[in-house]
C-alpha positions in Angstrom: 43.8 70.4 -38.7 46.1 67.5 -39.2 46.7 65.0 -42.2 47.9 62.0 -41.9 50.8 60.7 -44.3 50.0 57.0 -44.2 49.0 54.0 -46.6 45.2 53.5 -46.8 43.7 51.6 -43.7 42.9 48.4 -45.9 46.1 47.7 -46.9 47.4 48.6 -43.5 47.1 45.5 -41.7 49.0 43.4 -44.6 51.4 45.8 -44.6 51.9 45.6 -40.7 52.1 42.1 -41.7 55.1 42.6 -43.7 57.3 45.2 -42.1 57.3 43.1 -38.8 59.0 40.9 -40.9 61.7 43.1 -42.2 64.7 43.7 -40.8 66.0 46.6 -38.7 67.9 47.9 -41.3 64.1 48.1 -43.9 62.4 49.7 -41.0 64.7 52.1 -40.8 64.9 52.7 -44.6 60.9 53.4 -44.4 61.7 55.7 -40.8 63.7 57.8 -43.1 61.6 57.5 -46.4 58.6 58.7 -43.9 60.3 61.3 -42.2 61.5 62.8 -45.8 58.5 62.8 -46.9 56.5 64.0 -43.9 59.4 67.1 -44.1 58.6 67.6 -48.1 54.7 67.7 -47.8 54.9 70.1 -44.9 57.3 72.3 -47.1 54.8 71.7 -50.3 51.9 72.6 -47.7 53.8 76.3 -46.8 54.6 76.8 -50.2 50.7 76.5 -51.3 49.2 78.2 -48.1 47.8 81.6 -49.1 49.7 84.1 -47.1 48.6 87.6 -45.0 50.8 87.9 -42.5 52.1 84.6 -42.5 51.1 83.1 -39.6 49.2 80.0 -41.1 52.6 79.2 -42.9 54.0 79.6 -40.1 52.0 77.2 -37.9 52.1 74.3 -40.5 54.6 71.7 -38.9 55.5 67.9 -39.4 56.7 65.4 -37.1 56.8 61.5 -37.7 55.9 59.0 -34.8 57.5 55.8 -34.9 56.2 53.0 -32.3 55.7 49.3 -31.9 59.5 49.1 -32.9 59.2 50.7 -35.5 56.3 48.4 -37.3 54.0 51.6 -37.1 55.6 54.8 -38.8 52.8 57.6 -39.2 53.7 61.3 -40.7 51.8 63.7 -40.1 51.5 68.0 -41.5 49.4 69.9 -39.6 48.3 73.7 -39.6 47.7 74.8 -35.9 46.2 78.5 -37.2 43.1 78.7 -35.8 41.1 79.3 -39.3 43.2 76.8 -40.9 40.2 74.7 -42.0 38.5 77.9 -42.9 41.0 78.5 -45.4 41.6 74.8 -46.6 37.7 73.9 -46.9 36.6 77.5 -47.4 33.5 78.9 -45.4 29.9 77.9 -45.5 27.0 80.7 -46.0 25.4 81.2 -42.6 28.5 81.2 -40.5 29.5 84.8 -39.3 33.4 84.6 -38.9 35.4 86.1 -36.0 35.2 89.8 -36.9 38.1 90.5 -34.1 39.4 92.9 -32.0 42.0 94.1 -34.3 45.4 92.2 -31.7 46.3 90.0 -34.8 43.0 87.7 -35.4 40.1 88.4 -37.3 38.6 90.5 -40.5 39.9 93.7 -38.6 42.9 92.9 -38.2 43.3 92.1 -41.6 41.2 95.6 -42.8 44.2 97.7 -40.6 46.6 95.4 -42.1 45.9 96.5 -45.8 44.9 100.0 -44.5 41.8 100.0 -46.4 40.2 103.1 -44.6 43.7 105.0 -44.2 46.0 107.4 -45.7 48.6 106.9 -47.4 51.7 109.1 -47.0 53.8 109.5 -50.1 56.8 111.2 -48.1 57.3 108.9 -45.7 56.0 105.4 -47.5 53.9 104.6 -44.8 50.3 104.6 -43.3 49.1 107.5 -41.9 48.5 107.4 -38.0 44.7 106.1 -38.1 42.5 109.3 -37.0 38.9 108.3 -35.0 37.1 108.4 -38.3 39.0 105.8 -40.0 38.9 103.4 -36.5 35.3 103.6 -36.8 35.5 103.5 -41.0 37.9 100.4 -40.3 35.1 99.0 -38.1 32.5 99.3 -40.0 34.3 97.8 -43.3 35.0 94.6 -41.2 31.6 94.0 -39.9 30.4 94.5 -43.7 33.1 92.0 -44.6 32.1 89.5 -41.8 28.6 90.0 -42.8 29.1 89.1 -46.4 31.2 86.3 -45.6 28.3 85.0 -42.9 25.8 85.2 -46.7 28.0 84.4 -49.1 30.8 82.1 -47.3 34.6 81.7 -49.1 35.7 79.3 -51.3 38.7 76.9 -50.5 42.1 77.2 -50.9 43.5 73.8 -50.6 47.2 74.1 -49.2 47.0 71.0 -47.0 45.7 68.5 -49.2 47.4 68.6 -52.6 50.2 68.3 -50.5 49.1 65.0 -48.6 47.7 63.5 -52.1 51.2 64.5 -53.8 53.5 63.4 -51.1 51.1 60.2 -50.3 52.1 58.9 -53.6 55.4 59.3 -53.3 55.5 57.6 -49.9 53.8 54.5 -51.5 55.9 54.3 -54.1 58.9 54.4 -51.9 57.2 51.8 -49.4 56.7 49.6 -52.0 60.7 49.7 -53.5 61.8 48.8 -50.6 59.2 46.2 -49.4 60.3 44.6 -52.7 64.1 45.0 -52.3 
């Protein structure tokens, strides 16, 4: 999933128009400006990602390309988890998700994660070793999970785009100070 930090493509061309005729010094006031703000909506974007383990906050990333010497500057945030649209757009009814094998992806993973079919150990504050009953209990639990999801689907959690409309804004705004400066 990637998101674009970038003025709207119908003002694009006159502002192409306009930052080819800046000088060096402008361009690279909006190379910075872009690369700030690419860096703060990929931070926002973290910060509002609903977190498990922590590996779709950790694949969220930002990078700025800069071409045409320097009369094109794109930002971009993107989420390389494999279920980050899942997550950002929720999931439609009809759609079994990956139930897993338990190695870090899928709703069984997550079930052996929270330990929902195990015992907990008050002397040593920890999960009890998983017996063959609770593998199977664990197993079954996911595939109940996976099969409501595939009825029901999930609803969204936007992480991705509250951060490109907030940081958008700001990028605009910024654009447009120093086009008129």
């Amino acid at each position: 999933m990637k998101i674009n930090l970038s003025i709207p493509s119908k003002e694009m061309a006159d502002m192409q128009k306009a930052i080819s005729r800046l000088s060096a010094e402008k361009r690279k006031q909006i190379e910075f400006v872009m690369e700030d703000v690419a860096i703060n909506a990929a931070a926002d974007a973290k910060d509002k990602a609903p977190v498990n383990v922590g590996q779709l906050k950790r694949n969220i990333t930002n990078e700025v390309l800069i071409k045409h010497g320097g009369r094109e500057v794109t930002g971009r945030i993107s989420s390389n988890a494999n279920y980050s649209s899942a997550v950002e757009f929720g999931r439609s009814p009809g759609t079994l998700p990956p139930v897993g094998d338990g190695s870090k992806e899928g709703i069984l993973y997550w079930v052996r994660r929270k330990g929902i079919a195990r015992s907990w150990s008050i002397k040593t504050k920890r999960m009890t070793k998983a017996t063959n009953a609770q593998k199977q209990a664990e197993v079954s639990m996911a595939w109940a999970i996976a099969k409501k999801i595939e009825r029901f689907g999930t609803q969204p959690q936007p992480f991705m785009r509250p951060a490109y409309e907030r940081w958008n804004k700001v990028f605009e705004t910024k654009l447009k100070q120093i086009l008129r400066a």
